[in-house]
C-alpha positions as CSV (number, residue, x, y, z in Angstrom):
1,X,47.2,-24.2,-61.9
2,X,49.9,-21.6,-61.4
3,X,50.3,-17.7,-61.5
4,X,53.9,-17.1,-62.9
5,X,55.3,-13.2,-61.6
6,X,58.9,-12.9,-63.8
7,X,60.4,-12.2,-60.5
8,X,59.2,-12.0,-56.5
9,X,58.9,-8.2,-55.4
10,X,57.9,-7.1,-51.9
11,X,55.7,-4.4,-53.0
12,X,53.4,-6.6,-55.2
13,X,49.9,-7.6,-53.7
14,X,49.6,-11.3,-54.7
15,X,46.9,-12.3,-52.2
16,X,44.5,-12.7,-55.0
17,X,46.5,-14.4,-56.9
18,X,45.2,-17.7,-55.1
19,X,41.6,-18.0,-56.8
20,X,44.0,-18.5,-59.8
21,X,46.3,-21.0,-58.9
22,X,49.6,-20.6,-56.3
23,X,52.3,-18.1,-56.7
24,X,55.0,-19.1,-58.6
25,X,58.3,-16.9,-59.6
26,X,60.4,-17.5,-62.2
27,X,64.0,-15.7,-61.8
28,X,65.6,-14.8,-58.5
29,X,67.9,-12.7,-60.2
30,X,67.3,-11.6,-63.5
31,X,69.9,-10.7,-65.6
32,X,69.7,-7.0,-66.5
33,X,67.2,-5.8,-68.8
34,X,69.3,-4.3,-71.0
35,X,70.7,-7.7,-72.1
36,X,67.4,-8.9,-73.5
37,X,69.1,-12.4,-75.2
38,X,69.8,-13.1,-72.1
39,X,66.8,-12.1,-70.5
40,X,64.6,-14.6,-73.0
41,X,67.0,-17.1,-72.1
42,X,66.6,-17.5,-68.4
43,X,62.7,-16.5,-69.3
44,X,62.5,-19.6,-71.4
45,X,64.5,-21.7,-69.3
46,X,62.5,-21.2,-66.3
47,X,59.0,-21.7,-68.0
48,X,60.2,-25.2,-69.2
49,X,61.6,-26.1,-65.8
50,X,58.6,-25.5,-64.1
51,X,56.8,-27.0,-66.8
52,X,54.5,-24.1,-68.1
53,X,51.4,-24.9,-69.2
54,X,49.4,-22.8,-72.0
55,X,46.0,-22.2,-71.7
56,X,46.1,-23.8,-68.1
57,X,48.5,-21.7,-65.8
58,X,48.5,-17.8,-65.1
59,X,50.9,-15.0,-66.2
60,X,50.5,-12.0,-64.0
61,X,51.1,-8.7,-65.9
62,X,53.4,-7.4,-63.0
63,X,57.1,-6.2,-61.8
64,X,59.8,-5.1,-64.6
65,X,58.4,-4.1,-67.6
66,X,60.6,-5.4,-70.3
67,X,61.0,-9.1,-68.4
68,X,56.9,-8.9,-68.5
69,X,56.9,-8.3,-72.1
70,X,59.5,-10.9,-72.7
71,X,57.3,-13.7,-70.8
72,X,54.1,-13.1,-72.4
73,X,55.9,-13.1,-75.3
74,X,57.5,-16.1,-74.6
75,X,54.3,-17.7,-72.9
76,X,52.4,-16.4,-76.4
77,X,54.9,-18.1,-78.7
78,X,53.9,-21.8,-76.7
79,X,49.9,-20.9,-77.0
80,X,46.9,-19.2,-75.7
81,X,48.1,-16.8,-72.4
82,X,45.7,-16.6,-69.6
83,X,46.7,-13.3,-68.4
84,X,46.5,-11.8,-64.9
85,X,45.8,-7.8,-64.9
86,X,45.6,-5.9,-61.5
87,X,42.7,-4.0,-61.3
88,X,43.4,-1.7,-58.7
89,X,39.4,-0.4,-57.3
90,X,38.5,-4.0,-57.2
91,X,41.9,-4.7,-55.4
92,X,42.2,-8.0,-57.5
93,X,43.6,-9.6,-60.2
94,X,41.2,-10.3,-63.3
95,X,41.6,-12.9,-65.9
96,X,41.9,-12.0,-70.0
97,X,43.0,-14.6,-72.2
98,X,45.0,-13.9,-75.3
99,X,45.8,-16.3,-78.2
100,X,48.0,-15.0,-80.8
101,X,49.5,-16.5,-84.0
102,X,52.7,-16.8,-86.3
103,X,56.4,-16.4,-85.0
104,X,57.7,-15.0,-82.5
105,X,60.9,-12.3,-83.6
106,X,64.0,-11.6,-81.1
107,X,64.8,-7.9,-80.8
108,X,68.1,-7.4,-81.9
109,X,70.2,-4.1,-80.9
110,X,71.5,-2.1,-83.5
């Protein structure tokens, strides 16, 4: 098992994050998240090379916001998420699993 972070920052606690699996990061340099093809490109990529598994590995709900939402969307759209939420008076990460169904929509700017 694996914890996937959407990128490595220096101020996250990940300590915890071991009872779940090792600590694994997915882009070293993101491309900017106002380019959010591009974003769910090197999102997808990354899950497939480090072969993702649904249901099985971690996604930690932590660093940018936008790349976050883009890999659980991304995770979602392959099946069930076991999600990783800080919970900051425990000082932990806690576990929720979300399963959700049909088809996943890219965002388009207009």
């Amino acid at each position: 098992m694996r914890a996937f972070f959407v990128t490595q920052a220096r101020s996250l606690d990940v300590s915890s994050v071991t009872e779940h699996g090792t600590a694994a990061y997915l882009l070293d340099r993101p491309p900017s998240p106002f380019k959010t093809s591009e974003c769910l490109h090197a999102i997808e990529q990354a899950l497939t090379l480090q072969s993702y598994q649904p249901g099985v590995d971690f996604i930690a709900i932590a660093g940018p916001s936008i790349l976050t939402a883009l890999l659980v969307a991304v995770a979602a759209s392959r099946g069930p998420v076991n999600a990783l939420l800080w919970d900051a008076p425990s000082e932990r990460y806690v576990t929720r699993t979300v399963s959700i169904t049909g088809r996943f929509v890219e965002e388009r700017a207009s």
